[in-house]
C-alpha positions as CSV (number, residue, x, y, z in Angstrom):
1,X,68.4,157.3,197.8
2,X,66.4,159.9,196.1
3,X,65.4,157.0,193.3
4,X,64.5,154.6,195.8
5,X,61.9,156.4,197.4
6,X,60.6,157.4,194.1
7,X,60.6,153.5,193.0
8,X,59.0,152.7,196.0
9,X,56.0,155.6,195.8
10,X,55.6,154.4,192.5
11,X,55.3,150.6,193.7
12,X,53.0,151.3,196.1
13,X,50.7,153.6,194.1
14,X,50.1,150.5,191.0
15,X,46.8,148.5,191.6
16,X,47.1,145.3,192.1
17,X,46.1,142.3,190.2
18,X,43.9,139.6,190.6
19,X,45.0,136.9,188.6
20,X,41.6,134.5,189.2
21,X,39.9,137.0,188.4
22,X,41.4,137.9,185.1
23,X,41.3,134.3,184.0
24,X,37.6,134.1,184.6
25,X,37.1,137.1,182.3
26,X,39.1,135.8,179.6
27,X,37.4,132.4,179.5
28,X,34.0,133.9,179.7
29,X,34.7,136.1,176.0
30,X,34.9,134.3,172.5
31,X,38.4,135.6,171.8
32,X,39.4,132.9,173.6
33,X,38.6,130.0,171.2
34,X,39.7,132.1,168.3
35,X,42.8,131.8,170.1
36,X,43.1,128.2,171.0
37,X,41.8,127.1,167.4
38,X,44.6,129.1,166.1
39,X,47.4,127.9,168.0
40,X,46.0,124.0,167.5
41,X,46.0,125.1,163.2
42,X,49.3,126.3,163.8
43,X,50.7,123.1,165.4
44,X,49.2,120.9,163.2
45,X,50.7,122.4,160.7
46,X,53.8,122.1,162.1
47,X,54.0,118.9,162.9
48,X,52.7,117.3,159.3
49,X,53.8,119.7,156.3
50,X,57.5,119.7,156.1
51,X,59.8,120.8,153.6
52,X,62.3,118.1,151.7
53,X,65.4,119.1,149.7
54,X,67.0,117.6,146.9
55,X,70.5,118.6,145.9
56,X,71.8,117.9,142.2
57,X,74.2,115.1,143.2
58,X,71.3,113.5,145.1
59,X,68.0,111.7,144.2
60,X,64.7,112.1,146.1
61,X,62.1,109.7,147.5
62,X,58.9,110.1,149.0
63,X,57.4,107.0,150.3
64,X,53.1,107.2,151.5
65,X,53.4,105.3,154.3
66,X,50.1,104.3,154.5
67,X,50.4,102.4,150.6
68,X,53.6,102.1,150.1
69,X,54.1,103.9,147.4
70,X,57.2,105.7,146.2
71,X,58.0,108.9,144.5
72,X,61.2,110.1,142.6
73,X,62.0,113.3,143.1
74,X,64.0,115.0,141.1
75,X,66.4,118.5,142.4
76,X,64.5,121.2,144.2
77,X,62.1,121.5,147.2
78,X,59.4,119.4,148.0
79,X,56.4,120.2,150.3
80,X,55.0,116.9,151.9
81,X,53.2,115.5,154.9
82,X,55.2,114.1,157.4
83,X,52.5,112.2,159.3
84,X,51.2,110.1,156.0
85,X,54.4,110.2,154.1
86,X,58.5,109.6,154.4
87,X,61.3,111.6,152.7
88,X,64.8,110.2,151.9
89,X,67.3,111.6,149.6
90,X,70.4,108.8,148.3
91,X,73.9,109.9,146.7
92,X,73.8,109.7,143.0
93,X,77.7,110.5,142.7
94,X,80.7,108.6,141.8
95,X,81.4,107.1,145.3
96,X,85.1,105.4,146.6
97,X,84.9,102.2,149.5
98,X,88.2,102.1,150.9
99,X,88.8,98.7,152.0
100,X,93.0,98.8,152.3
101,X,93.1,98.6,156.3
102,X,95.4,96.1,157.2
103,X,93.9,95.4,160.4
104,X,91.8,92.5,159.9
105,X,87.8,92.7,161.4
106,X,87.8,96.3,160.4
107,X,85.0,97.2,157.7
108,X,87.3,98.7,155.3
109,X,90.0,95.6,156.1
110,X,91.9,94.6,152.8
111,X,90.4,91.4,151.4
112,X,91.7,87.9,152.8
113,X,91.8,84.9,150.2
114,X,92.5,81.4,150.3
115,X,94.8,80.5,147.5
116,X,94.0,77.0,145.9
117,X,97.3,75.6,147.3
118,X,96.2,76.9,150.5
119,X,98.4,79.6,151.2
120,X,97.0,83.2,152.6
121,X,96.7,86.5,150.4
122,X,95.7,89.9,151.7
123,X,95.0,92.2,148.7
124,X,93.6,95.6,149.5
125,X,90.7,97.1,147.3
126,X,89.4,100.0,146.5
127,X,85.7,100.2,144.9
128,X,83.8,102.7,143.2
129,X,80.2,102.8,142.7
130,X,76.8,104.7,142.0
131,X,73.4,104.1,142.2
132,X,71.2,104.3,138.4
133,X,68.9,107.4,139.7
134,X,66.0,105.6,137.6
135,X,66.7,102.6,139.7
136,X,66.4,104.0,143.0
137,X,63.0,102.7,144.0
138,X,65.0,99.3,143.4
139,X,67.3,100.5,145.6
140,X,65.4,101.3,148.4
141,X,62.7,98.3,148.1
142,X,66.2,95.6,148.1
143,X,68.3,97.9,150.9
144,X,66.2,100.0,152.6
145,X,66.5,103.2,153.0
146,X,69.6,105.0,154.1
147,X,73.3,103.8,153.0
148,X,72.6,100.2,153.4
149,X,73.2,99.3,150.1
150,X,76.8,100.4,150.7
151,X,77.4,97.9,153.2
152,X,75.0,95.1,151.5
153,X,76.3,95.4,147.9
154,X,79.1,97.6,147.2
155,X,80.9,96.2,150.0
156,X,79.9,92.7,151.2
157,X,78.9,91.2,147.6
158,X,82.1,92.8,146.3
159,X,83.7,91.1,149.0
160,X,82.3,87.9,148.0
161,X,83.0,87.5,144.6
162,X,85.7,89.0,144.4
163,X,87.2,86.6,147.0
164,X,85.6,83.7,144.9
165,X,87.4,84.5,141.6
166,X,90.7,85.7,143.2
167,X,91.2,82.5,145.1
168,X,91.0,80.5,142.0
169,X,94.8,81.1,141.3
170,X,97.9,79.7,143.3
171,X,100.2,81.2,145.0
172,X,102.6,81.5,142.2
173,X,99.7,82.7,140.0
174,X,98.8,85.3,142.2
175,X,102.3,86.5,141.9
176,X,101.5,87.6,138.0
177,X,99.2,91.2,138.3
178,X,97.9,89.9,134.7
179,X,96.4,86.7,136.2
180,X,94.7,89.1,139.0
181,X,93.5,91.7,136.8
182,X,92.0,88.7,134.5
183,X,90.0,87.5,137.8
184,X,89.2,91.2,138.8
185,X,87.5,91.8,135.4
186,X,85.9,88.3,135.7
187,X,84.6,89.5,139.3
188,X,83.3,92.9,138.5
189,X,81.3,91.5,135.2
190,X,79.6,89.0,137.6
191,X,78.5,91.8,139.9
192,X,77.3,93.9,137.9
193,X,75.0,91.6,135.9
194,X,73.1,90.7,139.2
195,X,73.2,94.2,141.0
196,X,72.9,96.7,138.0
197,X,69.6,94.6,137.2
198,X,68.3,93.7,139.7
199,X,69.5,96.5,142.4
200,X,70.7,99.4,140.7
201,X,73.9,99.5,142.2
202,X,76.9,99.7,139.0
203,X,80.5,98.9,140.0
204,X,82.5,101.7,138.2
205,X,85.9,99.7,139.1
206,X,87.8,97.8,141.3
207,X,91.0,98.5,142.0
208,X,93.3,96.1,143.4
209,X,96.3,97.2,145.0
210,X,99.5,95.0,145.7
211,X,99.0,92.4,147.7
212,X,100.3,91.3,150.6
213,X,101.6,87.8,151.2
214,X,102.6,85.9,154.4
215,X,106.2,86.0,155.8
216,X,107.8,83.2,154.4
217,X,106.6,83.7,151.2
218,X,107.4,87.2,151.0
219,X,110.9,86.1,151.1
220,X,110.7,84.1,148.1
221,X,108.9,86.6,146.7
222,X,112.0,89.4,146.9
223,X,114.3,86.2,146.0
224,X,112.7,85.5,143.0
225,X,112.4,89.8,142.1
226,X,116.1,89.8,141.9
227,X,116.2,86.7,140.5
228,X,113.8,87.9,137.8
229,X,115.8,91.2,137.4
230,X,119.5,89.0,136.5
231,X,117.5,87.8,134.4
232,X,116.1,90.6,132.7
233,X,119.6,92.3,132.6
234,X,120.8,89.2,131.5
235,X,117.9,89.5,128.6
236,X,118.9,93.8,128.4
237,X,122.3,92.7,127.9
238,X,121.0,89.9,125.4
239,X,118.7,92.4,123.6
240,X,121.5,95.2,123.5
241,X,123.9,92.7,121.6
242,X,121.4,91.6,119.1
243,X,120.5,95.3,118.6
244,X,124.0,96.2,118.1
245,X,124.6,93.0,116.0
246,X,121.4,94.0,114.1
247,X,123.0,97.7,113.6
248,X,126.2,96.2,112.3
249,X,124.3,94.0,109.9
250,X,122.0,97.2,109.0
251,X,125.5,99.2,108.6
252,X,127.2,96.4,106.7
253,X,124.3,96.0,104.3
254,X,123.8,99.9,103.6
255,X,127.9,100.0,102.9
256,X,127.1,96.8,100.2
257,X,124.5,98.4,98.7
258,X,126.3,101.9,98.6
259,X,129.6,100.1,96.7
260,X,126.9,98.0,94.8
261,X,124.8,101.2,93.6
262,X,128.4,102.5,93.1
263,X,129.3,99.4,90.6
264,X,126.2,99.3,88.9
265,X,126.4,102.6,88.3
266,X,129.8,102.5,86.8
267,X,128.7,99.3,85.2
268,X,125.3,101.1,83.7
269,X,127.7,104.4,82.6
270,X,130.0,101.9,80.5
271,X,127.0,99.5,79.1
272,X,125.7,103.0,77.8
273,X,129.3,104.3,76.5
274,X,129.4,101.0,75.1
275,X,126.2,100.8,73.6
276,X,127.1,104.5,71.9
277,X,130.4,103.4,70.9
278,X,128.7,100.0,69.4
279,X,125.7,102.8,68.1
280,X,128.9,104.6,66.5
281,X,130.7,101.2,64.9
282,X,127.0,100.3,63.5
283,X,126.3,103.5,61.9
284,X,129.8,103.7,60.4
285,X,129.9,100.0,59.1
286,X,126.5,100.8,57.6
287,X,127.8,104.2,56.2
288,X,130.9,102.4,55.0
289,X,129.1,99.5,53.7
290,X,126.3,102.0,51.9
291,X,129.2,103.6,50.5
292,X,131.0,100.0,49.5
293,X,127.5,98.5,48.3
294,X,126.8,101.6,46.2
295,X,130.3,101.8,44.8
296,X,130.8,97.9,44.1
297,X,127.1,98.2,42.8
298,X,128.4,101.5,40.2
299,X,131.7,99.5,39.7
300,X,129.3,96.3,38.7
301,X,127.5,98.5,36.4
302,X,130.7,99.8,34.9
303,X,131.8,96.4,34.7
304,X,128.7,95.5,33.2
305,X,128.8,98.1,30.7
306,X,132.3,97.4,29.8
307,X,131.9,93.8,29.8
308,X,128.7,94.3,27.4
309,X,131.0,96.8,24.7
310,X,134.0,94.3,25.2
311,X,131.7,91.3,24.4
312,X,129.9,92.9,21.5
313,X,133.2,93.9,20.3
314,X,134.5,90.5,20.5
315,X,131.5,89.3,19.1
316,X,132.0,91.7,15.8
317,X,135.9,90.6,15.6
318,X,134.5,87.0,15.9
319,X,131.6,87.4,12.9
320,X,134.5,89.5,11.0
321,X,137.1,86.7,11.6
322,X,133.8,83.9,10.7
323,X,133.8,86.3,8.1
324,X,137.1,85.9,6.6
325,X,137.2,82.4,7.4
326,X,134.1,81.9,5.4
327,X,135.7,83.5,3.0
328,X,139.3,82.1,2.8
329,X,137.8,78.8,2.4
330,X,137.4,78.5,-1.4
331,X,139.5,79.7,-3.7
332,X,140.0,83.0,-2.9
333,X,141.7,82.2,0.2
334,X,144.0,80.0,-2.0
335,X,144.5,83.1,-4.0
336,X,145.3,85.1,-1.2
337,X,148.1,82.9,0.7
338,X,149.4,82.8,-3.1
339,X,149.1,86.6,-3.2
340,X,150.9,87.0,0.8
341,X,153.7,84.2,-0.3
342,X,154.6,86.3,-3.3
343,X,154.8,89.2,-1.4
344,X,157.0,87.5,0.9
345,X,159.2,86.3,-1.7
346,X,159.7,89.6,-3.7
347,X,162.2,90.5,-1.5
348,X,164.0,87.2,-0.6
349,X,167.5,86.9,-1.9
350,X,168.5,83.9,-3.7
351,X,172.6,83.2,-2.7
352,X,173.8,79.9,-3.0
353,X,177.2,77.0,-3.2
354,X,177.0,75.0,-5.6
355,X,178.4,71.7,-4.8
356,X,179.1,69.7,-8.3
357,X,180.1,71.1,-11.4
358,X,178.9,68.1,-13.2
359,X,175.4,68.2,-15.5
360,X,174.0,65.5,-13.1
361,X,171.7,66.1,-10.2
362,X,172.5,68.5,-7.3
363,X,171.0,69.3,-3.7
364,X,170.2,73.3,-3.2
365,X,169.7,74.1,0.3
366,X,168.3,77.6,0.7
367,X,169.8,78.8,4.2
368,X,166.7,81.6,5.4
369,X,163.8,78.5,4.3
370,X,162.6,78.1,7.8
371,X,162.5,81.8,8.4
372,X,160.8,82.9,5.5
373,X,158.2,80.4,6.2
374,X,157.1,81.5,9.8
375,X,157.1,84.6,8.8
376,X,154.6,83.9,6.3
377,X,152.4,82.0,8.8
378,X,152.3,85.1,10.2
């Protein structure tokens, strides 16, 4: 209670003040307009000089609004006037369009194509993409500023052409995810050489995933998947006989060559023992016909030898015989088979029978005559 009256003495001692009054003072002093002209510096300033970031996955453009032109700014702060001129920043990074929604009319819906046979293929996508940061003014100038290119190119062009190439295979074709990825490849190429060049947009990949078929067809589809695996067991089964067939032949032919190493090996050790053995025969035949050839040859020699004393000692008994023939051909040779029969006849014996006593003639037959005379002819 005590603080209430003091609140209220208090109260009722302050002047009061007349607010009319004050404002006529303050208009009537200078201070005033320093004031004013501060606060409308201050709010100008404000209002047009503004402050634009650029991060390092980000590129930077400043556009003069009044000429049009652009600026590429690079990362860092940027101090510009937002009455005469326009900031935007764009994503330089690696960026992913997911278009595998399988609700159709979504954006991101999987792609629908018309196969050439007519049939109906949903085939989900996924894109990555960047902008070339010294392509950005392209960028802007073909999209506009903001993520429009995103929807323009990377997703509706994408669309396109990919739908163009894709639905130039069957239904059957489409089946084969080498016959796709041939068309993808085809597709991205084609969008690249318009939008790198011309828009500076680069498709990093496209991605297909599995696609997605109607009903009917998917039924064939899972027929003709176990159809396709019999028949690749069937071809495993095929393969793993061969292979084991092939092993056989592999073991066969390295047990042949092992018996025929073996055999030639044998063979080569007795074509060598033979070759010594024949080495041996054809140094002893040469020793033993060195040894006949030099002893036939010294035998020859010998023979020679004695032939040569036996001939010249022939050849002197022959001039001595000439000799004596020579010489027992005239008279002295008469002489001399006188001279041999006289010495035969000294000591023959005369006995004798005398046949007739008569004088008239009788026959003496001398009994040793043939004797005596071949033993003079000797």
């Amino acid at each position: 209670m005590n603080a209430n009256l003091n609140f209220t003495q208090n109260q009722q001692s302050a002047p009061e003040i007349d607010l009319p009054v004050l404002l006529k003072k303050v208009f009537r002093g200078s201070s005033f307009w320093i004031i004013a002209a501060f606060v409308l510096i201050l709010l100008f300033v404000l209002t047009s000089f503004r402050l634009g970031r650029v991060s390092g996955e980000q590129v930077g453009v400043l556009l003069h609004k009044r000429t049009g032109k652009m600026t590429v700014l690079n990362t860092g702060v940027t101090v510009y006037n937002g009455i005469t001129n326009s900031f935007y920043v764009l994503d330089k990074t690696l960026q992913t369009l997911d278009m595998t929604d399988s609700a159709p009319g979504t954006p991101n819906s999987e792609l629908k194509i018309k196969t050439i046979d007519g049939s109906d293929v949903y085939v989900p996508l996924i894109v990555q993409f960047k902008i070339q940061p010294d392509q950005v003014i392209d960028v802007i100038n073909t999209s506009g500023p903001g993520d429009e290119y995103k929807e323009k190119w990377a997703r509706d062009y994408v669309r396109s052409i990919c739908r163009n190439n894709l639905g130039e295979l069957s239904t059957e074709e489409f089946y084969d995810s080498a016959k796709r990825q041939g068309k993808i490849a085809n597709a991205k190429k084609m969008i690249n050489d318009k939008l790198t060049k011309k828009f500076g947009i680069t498709i990093d990949s496209i991605v297909p995933q599995k696609p997605r078929f109607y009903k009917e067809y998917e039924e064939m589809i899972k027929k003709k998947k176990l159809a396709d695996q019999a028949v690749l067991e069937e071809k495993s089964k095929a393969n793993a006989a061969k292979q084991r067939q092939h092993t056989e032949v592999v073991q066969t032919t390295n047990k042949k060559n092992v018996v025929v190493e073996q055999f030639e090996g044998k063979m080569s050790e007795k074509v060598i023992a033979s070759e010594a053995q024949g080495e041996k025969v054809r140094k002893a035949a040469e020793a033993y016909f060195d040894k006949i050839t030099i002893g036939a040859e010294a035998r020859l020699y010998e023979s020679q030898k004695k032939a040569g004393a036996i001939l010249a000692a022939k050849q002197a008994e022959a001039e001595g015989i000439e000799a004596m023939k020579k010489a027992l051909e005239g008279e002295g040779g008469i002489n001399m088979v006188k001279l041999e029969y006289a010495k035969k006849l000294k000591d023959i014996k005369f006995t004798g029978r005398p046949y007739a006593i008569d004088p008239g003639v009788s026959k003496f037959e001398h009994l040793r005559l043939q004797e005596n005379a071949a033993n003079v002819a000797k």
